[in-house]
N, C-alpha and C positions, 0 to 999 in steps of 0.2 A: 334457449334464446328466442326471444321473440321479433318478428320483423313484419310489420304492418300486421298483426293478428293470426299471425302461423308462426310455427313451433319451426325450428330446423335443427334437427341431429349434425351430430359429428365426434370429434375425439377429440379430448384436452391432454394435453400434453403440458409437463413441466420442464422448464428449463431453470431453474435457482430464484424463481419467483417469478415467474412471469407465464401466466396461461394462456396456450395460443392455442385458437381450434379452430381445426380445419372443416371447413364446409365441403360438402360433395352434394353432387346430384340434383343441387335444388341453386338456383340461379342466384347469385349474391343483390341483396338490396343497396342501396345506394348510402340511406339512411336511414335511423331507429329512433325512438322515443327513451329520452331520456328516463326511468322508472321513479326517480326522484323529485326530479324540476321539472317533468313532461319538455323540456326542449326537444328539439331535433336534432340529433348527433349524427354528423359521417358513422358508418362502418365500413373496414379495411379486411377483406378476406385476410384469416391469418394472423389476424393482429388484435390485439384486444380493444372491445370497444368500450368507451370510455368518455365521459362528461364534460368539457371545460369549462362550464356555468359551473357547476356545484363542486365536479368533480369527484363525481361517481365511477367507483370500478377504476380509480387510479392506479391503486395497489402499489402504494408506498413496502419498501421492502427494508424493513427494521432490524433484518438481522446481518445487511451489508455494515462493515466495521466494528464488529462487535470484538469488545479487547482479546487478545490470547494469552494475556500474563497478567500479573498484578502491575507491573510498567505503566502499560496500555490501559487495564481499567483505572488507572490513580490516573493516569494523564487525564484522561477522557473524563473525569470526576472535574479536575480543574480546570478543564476547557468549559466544560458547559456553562462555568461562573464568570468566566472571563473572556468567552468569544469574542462577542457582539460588543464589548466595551472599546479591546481591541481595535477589530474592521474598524469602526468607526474614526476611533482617534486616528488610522490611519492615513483615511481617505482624507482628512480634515488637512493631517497631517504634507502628504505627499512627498515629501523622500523619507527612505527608510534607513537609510546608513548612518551606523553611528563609531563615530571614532573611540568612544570608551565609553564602558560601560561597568559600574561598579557591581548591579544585580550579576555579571558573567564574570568578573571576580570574582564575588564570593561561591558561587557556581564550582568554580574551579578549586577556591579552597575547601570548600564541603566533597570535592570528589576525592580531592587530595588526603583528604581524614580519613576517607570511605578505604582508600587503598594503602594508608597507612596501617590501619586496622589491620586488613589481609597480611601486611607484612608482621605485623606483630604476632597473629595468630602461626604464620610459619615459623619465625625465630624461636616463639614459646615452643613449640611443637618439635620441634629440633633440640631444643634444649632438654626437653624432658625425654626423648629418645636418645641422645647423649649420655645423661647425667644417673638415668634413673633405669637403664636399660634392663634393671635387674629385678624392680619392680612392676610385675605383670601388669596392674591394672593405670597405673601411672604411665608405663609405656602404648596400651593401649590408648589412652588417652592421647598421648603426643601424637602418634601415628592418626588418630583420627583427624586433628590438629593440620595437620601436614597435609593429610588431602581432602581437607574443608578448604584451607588456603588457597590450594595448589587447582581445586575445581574452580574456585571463585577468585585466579587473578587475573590481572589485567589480561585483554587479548588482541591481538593485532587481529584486521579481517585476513581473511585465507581465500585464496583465488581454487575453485575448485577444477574450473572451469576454463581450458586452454582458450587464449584469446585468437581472435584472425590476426591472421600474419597481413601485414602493410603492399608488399608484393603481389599476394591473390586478393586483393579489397580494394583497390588503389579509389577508387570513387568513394567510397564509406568513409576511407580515411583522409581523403581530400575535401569534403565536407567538413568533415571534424575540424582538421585542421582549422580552414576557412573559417566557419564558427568560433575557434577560439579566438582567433585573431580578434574577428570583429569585438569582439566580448571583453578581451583583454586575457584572456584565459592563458593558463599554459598549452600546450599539446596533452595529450590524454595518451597515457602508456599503451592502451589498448583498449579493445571493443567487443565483447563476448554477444554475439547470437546464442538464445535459448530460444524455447517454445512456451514458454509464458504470456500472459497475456500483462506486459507491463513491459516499467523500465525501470532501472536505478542507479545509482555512483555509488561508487567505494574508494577508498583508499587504502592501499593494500602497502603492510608492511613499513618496514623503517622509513625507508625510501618514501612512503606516502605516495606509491606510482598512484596516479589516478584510471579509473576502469572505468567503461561505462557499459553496462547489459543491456540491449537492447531483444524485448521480444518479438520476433517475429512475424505471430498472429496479429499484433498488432500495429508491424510497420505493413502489413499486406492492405489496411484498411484506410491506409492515409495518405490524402494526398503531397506534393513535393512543400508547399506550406506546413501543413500541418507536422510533417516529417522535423521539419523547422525548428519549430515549435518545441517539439518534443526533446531534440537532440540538444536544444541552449536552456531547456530547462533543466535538465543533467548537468550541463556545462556550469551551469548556475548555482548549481551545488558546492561549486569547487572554490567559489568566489567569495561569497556570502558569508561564510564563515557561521554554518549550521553546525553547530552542538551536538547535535545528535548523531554527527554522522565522525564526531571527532576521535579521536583516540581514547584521549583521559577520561572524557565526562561521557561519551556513552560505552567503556566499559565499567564504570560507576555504578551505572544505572543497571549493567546485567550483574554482578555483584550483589546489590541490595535485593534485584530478584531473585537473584539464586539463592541467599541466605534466608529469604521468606519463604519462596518455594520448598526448603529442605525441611525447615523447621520449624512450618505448620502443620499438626496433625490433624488432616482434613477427617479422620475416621472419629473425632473425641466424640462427636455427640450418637453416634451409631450404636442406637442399643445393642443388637449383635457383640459390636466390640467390647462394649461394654463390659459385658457377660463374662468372654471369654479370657479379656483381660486386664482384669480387674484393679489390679496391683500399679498398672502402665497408668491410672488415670489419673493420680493427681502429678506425675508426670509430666503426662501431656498437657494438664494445666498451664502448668510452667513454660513449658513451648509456646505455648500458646499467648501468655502472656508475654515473652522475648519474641514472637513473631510480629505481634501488635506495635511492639516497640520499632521493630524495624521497617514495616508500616508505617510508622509515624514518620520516620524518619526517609521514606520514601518520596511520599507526599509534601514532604519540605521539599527536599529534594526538586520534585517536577513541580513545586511552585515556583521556585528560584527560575527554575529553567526554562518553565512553559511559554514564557511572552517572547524569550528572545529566540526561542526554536520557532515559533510560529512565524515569528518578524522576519527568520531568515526565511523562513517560506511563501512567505508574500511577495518580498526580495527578488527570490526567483524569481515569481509569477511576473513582477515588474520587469526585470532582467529580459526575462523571455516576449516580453510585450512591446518592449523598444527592438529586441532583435527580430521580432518575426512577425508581430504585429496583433493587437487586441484580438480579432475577427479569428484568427486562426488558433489563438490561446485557446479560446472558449471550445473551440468548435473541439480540439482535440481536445478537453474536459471531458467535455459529451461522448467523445469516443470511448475515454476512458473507463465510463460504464455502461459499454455493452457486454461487458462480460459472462452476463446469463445467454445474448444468444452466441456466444464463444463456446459454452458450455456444451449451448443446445446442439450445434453443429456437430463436435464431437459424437456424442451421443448419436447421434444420426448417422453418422460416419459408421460408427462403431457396429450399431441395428442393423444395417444395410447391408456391411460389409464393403462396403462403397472405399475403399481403401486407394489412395494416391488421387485425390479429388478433394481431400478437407480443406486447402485455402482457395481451391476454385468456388468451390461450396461455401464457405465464409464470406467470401466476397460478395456472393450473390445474393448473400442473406444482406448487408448492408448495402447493396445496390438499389434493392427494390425497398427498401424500407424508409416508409414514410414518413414526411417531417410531424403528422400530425403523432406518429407513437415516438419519434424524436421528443416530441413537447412533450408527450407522457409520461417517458424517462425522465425527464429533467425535472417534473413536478411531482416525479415518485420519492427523486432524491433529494429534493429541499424537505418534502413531508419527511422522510427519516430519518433528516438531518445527514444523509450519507455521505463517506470520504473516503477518501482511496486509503488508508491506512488509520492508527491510532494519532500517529505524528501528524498528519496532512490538518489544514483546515478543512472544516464543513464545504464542499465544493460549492454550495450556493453562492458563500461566504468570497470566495474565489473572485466567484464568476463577477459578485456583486464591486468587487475592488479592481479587476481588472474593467471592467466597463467605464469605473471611474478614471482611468487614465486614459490620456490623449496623446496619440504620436502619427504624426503626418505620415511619415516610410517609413519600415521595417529598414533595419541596417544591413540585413540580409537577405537576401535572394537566391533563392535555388532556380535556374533552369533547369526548361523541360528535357531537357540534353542530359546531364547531370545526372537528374532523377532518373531516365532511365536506366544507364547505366549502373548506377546504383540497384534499382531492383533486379537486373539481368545477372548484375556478384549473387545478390541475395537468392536467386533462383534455383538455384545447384543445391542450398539446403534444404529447399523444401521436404525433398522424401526422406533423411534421417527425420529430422524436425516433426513431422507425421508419424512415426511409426514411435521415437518417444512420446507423444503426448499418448497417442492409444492406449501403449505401454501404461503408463501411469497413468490414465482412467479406468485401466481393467482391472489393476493390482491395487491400487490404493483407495479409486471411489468409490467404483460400481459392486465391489465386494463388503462397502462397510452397511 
């Protein structure tokens, strides 16, 4: 790195895309020369330097969102064609509610095929284990039959995770509450602390109890607003009438993955395979060709679905911007990717040994952190297009629709009273909370 025409060492460190290095021994400059547009840039000990003329050294990070299923890569195939049509009709638009809607009809009768199917593959599969028990290869058949069905039916979500009890929470859950009201909401059956850096809603079982997880690394970062924010955007989920988060239609959608995922043979074109077995190939043709088909059939699928899943997520956003207030939406966006220095922390944690200090040390790390790498972030993830999930809109997207709405007061207010009490429940979990995340960064990351 160059600073007025001298060289300065140091160590680069990675944290999930983001190189930070640290200077010793040599006195930090104030400001640099752009290498691009020759501007004059700040430089932030620590923090990556970086351009706002040209925007050099941004370092847009392309592989935040990247799909994990065929779900996720088909969604994300039909988002990219139908974003920006969207936002816009929205904003044009301004309210998003809609009393019927025939596209989430037929939705629901394409899932309804989807799961009749399943059940027709276990009746068959049952019949021919009945009927034919006597013929080996018939009854193997059935049997397969039976737990192809029985992998791929329908599924209620599963609470793994014991929730806090209403008694030792009484602030957490007196927010909640609060919240719903304002919203219009029900009560929320319960509220699971993890060590994740995120949140989300479920509804669990016949009952539909509604859950909300909230993670912890990232209630340590936010203020009694922002907290807001976060907690009627969950709540907002329960209202909206998001698809994806439904019963029918998104165990539909894991269904058609599963049946893709089993019976594509990802090895066909692998000479090795080839080779060895030889006989399996035009086989796997055939797979290959019923996987495509189910493919096809996917992708209708998240065409029907994609605009009204997106809409309830906007929904939210709006939902969330009447109850807590534009300025605070965004601002917890922004939080929601700092995940690389969440990363980083740990990691730190971990090297040091520094053990019972990771959300003292987290905090610090976003205390001192400057809005100028604030702006970096935020101009890393419009270049990427980055979102918090497959489902999520583009958070630029977001941000750019939430801005477009106007609300004099948030309908909610957290006092400073409130919040602290609130963080002081939360306090007592930090040291479990710590020594899980270590745990699964020693075992699951830093070993692969």
């Amino acid at each position: 790195m160059v600073l007025d025409g001298r060289y300065i060492e140091g160590t680069s460190f990675s944290d999930g895309g983001m190189n930070l290095r640290m200077i010793s021994n040599i006195d930090m400059q104030e400001t640099t020369i752009c290498p691009e547009c020759e501007e004059t840039i700040p430089v932030h000990q620590g923090f990556i330097t970086w351009c706002d003329k040209c925007e050099w050294n941004v370092k847009a990070d392309h592989k935040k969102g990247n799909p994990k299923n065929a779900f996720e890569r088909t969604y994300l195939q039909v988002g990219e064609k139908m974003g920006s049509d969207l936002l816009q009709g929205l904003i044009q638009k301004g309210s998003l509610r809609t009393s019927f809607s025939w596209l989430r009809l037929f939705t629901y009768l394409v899932a309804s095929v989807i799961h009749l199917f399943s059940l027709f593959l276990f009746i068959s599969g049952l019949l021919l284990v009945v009927f034919y028990y006597q013929e080996i290869i018939i009854l193997l058949l059935g049997c397969l039959l039976l737990v192809f069905s029985w992998a791929a039916r329908p599924r209620f979500h599963q609470l793994r995770e014991k929730p806090l009890t209403r008694d030792a929470f009484p602030a957490l859950y007196r927010v909640m509450d609060d919240m719903a009201k304002v919203m219009g909401s029900e009560k929320v059956h319960g509220v699971v602390i993890n060590e994740q850096f995120n949140a989300s809603y479920r509804e669990i079982g016949l009952r539909r109890k509604k859950i909300i997880t909230l993670g912890l690394p990232l209630l340590e970062i936010l203020d009694e607003k922002e907290l807001s924010a976060l907690i009627a955007h969950e709540l907002a989920h329960g209202i909206n009438g998001d698809q994806n988060r439904s019963y029918w239609v998104g165990s539909a959608f894991y269904t058609l993955t599963y049946w893709y995922t089993v019976i594509r043979p990802d090895q066909l074109w692998d000479p090795g395979y080839r080779v060895l077995a030889f006989f399996m190939f035009f086989a796997n043709l055939v797979l290959l060709a019923l996987s495509q088909l189910i493919h096809f059939l996917l992708y209708i699928l998240c065409h029907l679905f994609w605009q009204d899943s997106q809409r309830a997520e906007y929904l939210a956003d709006q939902l969330v911007t009447q109850t807590a207030s534009p300025k605070a939406t965004i601002s917890l966006l922004n939080k929601l990717h700092l995940d690389g220095m969440f990363e980083f922390t740990i990691f730190k944690v971990i090297n040091t040994k520094r053990t019972g200090h990771f959300f003292e040390d987290f905090q610090e790390k976003i205390r001192v952190l400057p809005e100028r790498e604030m702006e970096r972030l935020h101009r890393a993830s419009v270049k990427a297009g980055a979102r918090l999930d497959a489902s999520h809109p583009p958070t630029a997207n977001r941000v750019s629709f939430i801005s477009s709405l106007t609300y004099e007061e948030p309908l909610y207010k957290m006092d400073k009273e409130t919040f602290e009490q609130l963080n002081a429940e939360l306090d007592e979990l930090k040291p479990s909370m710590e020594q899980k995340l270590i745990d699964f960064y020693k075992r699951y990351v830093l070993l692969q």
